[in-house]
C-alpha positions in Angstrom: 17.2 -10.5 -37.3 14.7 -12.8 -36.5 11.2 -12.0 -36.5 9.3 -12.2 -32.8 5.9 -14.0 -32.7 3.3 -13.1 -31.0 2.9 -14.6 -27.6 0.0 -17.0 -27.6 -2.2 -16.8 -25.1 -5.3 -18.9 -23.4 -8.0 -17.9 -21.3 -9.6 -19.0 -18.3 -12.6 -17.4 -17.0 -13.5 -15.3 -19.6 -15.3 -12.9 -16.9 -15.1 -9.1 -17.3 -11.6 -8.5 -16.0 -10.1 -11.5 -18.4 -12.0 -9.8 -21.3 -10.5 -6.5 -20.7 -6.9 -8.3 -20.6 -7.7 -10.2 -23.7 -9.0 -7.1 -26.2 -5.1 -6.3 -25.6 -4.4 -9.5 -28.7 -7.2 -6.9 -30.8 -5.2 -3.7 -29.9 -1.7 -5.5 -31.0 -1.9 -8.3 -32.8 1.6 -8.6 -33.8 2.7 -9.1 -30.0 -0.2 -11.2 -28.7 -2.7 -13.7 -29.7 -5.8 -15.3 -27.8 -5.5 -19.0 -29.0 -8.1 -20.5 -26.7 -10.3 -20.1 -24.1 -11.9 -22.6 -21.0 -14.9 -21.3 -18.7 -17.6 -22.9 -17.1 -20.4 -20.6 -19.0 -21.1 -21.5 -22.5 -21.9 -17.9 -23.3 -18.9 -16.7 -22.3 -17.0 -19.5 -24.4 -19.3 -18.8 -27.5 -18.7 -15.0 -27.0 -15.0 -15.4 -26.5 -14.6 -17.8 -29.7 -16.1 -15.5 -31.8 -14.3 -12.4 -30.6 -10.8 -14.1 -31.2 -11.8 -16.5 -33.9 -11.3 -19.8 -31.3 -11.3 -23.0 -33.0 -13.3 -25.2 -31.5 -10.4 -27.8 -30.3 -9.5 -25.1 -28.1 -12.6 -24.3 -26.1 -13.1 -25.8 -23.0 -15.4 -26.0 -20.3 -13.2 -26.0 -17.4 -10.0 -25.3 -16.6 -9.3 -28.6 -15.5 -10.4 -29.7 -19.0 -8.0 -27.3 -20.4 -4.6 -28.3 -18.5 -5.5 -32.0 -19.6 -5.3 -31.6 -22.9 -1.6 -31.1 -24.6 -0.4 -27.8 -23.9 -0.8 -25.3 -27.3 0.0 -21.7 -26.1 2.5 -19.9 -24.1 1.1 -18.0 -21.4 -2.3 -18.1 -19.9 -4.9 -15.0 -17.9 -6.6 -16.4 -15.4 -9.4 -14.2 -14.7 -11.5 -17.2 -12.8 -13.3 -16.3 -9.3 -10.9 -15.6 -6.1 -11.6 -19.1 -4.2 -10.4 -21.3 -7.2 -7.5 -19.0 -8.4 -5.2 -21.3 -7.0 -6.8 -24.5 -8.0 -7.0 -23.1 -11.8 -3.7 -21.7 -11.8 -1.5 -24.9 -10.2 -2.4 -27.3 -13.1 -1.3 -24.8 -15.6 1.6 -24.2 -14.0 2.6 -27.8 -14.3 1.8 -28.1 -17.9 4.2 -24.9 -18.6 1.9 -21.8 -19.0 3.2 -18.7 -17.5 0.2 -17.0 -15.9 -1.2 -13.8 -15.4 -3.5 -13.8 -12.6 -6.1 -11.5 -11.4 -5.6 -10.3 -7.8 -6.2 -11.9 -5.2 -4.4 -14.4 -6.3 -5.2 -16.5 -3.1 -7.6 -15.9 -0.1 -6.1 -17.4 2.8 -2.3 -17.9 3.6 -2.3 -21.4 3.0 -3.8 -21.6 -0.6 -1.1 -18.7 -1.4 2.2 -20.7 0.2 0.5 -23.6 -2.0 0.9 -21.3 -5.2 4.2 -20.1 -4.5 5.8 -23.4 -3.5 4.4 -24.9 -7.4 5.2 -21.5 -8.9 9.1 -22.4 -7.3 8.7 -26.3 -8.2 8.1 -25.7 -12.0 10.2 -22.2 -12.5 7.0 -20.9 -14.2 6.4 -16.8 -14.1 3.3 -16.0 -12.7 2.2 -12.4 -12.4 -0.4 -10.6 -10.6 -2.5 -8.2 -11.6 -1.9 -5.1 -9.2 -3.0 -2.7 -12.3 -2.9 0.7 -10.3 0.8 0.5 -10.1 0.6 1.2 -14.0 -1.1 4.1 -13.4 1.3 7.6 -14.0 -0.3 9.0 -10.6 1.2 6.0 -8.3 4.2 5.3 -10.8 5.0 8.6 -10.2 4.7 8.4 -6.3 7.4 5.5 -6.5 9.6 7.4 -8.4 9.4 10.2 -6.0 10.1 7.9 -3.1 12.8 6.1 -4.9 14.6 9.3 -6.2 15.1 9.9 -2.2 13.1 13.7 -2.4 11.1 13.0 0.6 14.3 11.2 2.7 13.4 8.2 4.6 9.6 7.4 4.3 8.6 7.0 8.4 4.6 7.3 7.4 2.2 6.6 4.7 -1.7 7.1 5.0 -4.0 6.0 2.4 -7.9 5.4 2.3 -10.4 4.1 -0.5 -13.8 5.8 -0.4 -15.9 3.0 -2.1 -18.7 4.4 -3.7 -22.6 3.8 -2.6 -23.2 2.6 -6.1 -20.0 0.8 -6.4 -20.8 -0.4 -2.7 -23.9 -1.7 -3.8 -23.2 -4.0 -6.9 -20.7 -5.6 -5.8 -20.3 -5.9 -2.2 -23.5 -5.6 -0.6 -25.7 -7.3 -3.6 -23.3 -8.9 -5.2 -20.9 -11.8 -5.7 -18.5 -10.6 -3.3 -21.2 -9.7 0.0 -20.1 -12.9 2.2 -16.7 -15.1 2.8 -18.5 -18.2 1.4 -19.2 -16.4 -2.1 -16.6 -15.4 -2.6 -13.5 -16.4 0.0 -12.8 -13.6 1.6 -13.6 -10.4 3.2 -13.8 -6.7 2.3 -9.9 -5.6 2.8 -9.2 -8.5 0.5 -11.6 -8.4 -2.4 -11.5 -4.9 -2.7 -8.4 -3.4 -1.2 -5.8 -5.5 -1.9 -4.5 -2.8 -4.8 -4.3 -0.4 -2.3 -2.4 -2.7 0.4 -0.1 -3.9 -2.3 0.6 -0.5 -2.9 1.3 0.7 0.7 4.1 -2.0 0.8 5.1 -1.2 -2.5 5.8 2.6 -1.2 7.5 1.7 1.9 10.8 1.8 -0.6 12.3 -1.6 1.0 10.9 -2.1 4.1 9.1 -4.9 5.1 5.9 -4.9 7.3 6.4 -6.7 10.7 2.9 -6.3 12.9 -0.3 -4.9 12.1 -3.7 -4.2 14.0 -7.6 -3.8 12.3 -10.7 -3.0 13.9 -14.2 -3.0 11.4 -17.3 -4.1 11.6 -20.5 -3.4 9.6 -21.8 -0.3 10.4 -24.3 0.7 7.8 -25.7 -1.8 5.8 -27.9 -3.6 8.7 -31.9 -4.0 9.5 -31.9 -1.5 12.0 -30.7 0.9 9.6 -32.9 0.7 7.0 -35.2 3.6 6.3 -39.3 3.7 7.7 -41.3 1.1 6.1 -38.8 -0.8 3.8 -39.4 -4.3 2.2 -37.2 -7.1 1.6 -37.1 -6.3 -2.0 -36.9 -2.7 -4.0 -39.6 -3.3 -6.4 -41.8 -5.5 -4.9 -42.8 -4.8 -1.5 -40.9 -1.6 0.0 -43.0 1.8 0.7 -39.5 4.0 1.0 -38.5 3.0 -2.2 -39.0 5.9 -3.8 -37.0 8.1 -2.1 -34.1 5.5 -0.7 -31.0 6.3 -2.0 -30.1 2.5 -2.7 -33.1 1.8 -4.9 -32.6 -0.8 -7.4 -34.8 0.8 -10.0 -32.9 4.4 -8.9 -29.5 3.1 -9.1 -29.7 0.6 -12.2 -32.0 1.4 -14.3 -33.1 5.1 -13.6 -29.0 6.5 -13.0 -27.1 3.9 -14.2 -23.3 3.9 -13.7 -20.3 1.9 -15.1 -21.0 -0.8 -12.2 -24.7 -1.4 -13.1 -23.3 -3.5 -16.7 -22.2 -6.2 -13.7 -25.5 -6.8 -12.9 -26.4 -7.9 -16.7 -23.5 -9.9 -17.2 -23.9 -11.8 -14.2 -27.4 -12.5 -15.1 -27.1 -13.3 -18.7 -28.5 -10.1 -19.9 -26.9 -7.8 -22.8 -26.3 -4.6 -21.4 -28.6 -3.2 -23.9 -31.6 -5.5 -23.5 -34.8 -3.0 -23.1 -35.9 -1.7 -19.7 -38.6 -3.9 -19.3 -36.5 -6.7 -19.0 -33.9 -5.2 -17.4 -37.0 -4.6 -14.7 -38.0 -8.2 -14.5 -34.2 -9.3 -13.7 -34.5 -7.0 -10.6 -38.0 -8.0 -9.7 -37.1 -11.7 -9.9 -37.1 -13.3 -6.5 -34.2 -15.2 -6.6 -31.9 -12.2 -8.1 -29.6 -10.4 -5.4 -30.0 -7.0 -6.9 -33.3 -6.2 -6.2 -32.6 -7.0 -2.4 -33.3 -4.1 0.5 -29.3 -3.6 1.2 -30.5 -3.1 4.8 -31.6 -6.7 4.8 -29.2 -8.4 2.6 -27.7 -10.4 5.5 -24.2 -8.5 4.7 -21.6 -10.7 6.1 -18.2 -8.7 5.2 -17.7 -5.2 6.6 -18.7 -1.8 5.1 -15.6 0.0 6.7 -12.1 -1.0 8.1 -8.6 0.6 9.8 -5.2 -1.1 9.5 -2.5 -0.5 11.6 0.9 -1.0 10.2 4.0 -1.5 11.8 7.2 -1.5 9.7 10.4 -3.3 10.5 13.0 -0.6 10.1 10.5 1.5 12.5 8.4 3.1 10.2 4.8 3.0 10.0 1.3 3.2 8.0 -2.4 3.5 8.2 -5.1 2.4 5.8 -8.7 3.1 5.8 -11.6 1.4 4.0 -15.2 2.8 4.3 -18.0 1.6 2.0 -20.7 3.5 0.8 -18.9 6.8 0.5 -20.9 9.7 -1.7 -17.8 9.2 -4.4 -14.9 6.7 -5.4 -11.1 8.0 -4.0 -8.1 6.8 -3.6 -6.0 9.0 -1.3 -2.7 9.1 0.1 -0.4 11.2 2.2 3.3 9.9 2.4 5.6 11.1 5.3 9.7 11.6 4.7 12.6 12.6 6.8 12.6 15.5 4.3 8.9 16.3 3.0 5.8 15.0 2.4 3.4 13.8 -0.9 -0.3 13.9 -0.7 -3.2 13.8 -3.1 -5.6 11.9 -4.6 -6.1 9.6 -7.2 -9.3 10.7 -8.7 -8.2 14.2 -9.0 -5.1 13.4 -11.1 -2.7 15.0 -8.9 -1.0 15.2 -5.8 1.2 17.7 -4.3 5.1 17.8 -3.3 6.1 19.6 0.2 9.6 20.2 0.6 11.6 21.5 4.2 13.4 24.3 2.8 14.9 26.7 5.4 15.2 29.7 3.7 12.6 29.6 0.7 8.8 31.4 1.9 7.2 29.6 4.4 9.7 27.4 4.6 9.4 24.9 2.5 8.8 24.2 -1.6 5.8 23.2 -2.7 5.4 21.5 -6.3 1.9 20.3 -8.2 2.2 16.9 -10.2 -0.9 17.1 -12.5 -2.0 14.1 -14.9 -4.3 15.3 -18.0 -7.0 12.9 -18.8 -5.3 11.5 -21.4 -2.8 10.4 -19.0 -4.8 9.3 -16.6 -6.8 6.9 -19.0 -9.7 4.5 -17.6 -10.5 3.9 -14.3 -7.0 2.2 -13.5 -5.0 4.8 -14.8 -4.4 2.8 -18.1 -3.0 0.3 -16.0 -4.6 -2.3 -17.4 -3.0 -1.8 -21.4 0.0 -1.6 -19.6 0.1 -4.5 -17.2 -0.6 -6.6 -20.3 2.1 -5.6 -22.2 4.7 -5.9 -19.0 3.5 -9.7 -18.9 3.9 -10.2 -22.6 7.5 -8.7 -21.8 8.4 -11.2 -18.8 6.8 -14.4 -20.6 9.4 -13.4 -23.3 11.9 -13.5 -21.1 12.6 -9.8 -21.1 13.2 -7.1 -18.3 9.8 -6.2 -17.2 8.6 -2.7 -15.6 9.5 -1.6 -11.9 5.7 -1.7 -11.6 5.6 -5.5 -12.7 4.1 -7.6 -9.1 5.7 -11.2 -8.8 4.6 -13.2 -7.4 6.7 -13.3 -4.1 6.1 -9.2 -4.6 2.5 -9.7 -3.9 2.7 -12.6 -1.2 4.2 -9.5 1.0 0.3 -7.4 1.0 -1.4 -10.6 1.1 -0.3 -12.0 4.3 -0.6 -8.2 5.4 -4.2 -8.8 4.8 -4.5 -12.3 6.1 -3.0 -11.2 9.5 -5.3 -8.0 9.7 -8.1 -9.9 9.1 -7.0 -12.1 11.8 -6.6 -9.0 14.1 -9.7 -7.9 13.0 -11.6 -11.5 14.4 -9.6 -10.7 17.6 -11.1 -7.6 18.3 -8.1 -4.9 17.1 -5.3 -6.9 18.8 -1.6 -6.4 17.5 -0.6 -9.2 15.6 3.3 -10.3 14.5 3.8 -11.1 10.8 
């Protein structure tokens, strides 16, 4: 029996999601191996190359530089920026990497029916990186729908509760606050896991018209506290007790979102406060900005309007700055219903039964912590290793997201957003 190498694998855009993707080749060495990196920082190619033990040969400083040279590994995680995922990901394709590629993997309809007409053209795999389908709460869900418990699914509601400090990081004074940063809007940056996972639910059917409405609400000058600067530490008298402070939310309470700020300005996450400070005070540093006066050009909350083709129908709801990250979800059958929420671990299984108590069974589907893993779920171990499966050529999860799989929530989004610009109107997919 022949002995199976490790799947070798190259980098591009060795940012925080690649990395996390990457430590996989650490974790199992025998089925993975990073064998090359390309990014356009030079401390993110240093760090990467001596993480994975990178000749130098096969470091690059673009991905452009990368698909010109002769092709030396199997696969390829692309973990570049959302505007130039397609433009990173087409060349490689045509040299004969399979990809894995973060989500979104395009931000407007055009760039993605670019991708998927090379992705035809070469045969290549490429798979996206919807992670919270790995995740036992929403694995679960799909096997509940699937088993056909609930009957025919005629309504599914979910909403994400972005958290103020989550909120704050990376969508208000971050990379991702305007459509010319970073190519799209909020329902695409952020909530594309959770769209992909409404149509993913929908056991089959396909959506066929949708309607938005947003705006931003919150995150404007007029609503910006009594006596507040342009800037946290330099020149705002409610500083002290604004809940959005810079120094109160980074350095004073720091959460898992605050390391973002470091990384993207070159900062260890354990350089001393002092500097940490200086980074905020700097002028030309978007973290230390009043998020009042940040010139926010994406929404801080959304509603989506679905419209299924066999009849059925869904609702999502976005809103930003929420007092705590969640993920909920209430799904609809001919037979019962499923609601809970992510965060909590569990949801909860309501069955019509006639002649049991209150007519109907209910069941509780609890995850332990263990289960439940990281922030994903665990979702991102396991999406790794369902890629290493397909680029081998085997069977891959029912939780693995094609890339025609994925094409279905994106144009969801593209069309809402284009609902959204019309003022709510219903729009035809």
């Amino acid at each position: 029996m022949a002995i199976m190498q490790p799947v070798r694998v190259v980098v591009v855009g060795m940012g925080a999601r690649a990395t996390i993707y990457a430590r996989e080749a650490l974790r199992h060495p025998a089925r993975m191996r990073v064998v090359g990196v390309a990014d356009t920082d030079p401390a993110h190619v240093r760090a990467a190359r001596e993480l994975f033990d990178i000749p130098p040969e096969r470091c690059f400083d673009s991905a452009e530089a990368l698909a010109q040279a002769e092709p030396f590994a199997d696969a390829a995680i692309n973990g570049t920026m959302d505007p130039v995922h397609v433009a990173t990901t087409v060349p490689l394709l045509r040299r004969g990497y399979d990809v894995l590629l973060e989500k979104p993997f395009a931000v407007n309809q055009q760039q993605a029916d670019e991708l998927l007409a090379c992705a035809r053209e070469t045969g290549r795999r490429v798979m996206v990186c919807h992670v919270l389908r790995y995740s036992p709460f929403y694995r679960r869900l799909k096997e509940l729908v699937a088993s056909g418990a609930l009957g025919r699914i005629q309504n599914i509601r979910m909403a994400e509760q972005v958290s103020y400090f989550h909120q704050s990081v990376s969508y208000v004074r971050g990379k991702y606050a305007s459509p010319e940063a970073c190519g799209s809007g909020m329902l695409l940056s952020k909530c594309c896991h959770d769209i992909d996972l409404l149509v993913w639910l929908m056991a089959g059917s396909y959506p066929e018209r949708v309607a938005s409405v947003g705006s931003v609400f919150q995150f404007k000058p007029e609503a910006a506290p009594v006596g507040a600067g342009e800037r946290c530490l330099t020149d705002c008298a409610a500083e002290r007790d604004c809940v959005y402070s810079a120094r109160r939310l980074y350095l004073a309470h720091p959460q898992r979102w605050a390391a973002n700020i470091w990384h993207d300005g070159g900062m260890p996450q354990n350089a001393p406060l002092e500097r940490k400070e200086a980074l905020l005070r700097s002028p030309h540093n978007p973290h230390g900005r009043c998020v009042y006066r940040g010139g926010l050009q994406i929404v801080d909350h959304q509603s989506v309007l679905v419209g299924f083709a066999n009849g059925a129908s869904a609702t999502f709801d976005m809103n930003g700055g929420a007092s705590a990250p969640r993920r909920l979800v209430h799904i609809t059958g001919t037979l019962g219903e499923a609601y809970g929420c992510f965060e909590d671990g569990c949801f909860t299984v309501s069955r019509i039964a006639p002649s049991a108590p209150n007519s109907r069974t209910v069941e509780t589907v609890a995850f332990t912590a263990e289960e439940m893993g990281d922030a994903h779920g665990g979702g991102d171990q396991l999406l790794v290793q369902d890629f290493l499966t397909l680029v081998r050529g085997g069977e891959p999860s029912v939780c693995c997201t094609t890339l025609d799989d994925s094409m279905v929530g994106h144009r969801l989004v593209f069309r809402a957003e284009d609902s959204r610009a019309l003022g709510g109107a219903m729009l035809a997919l």
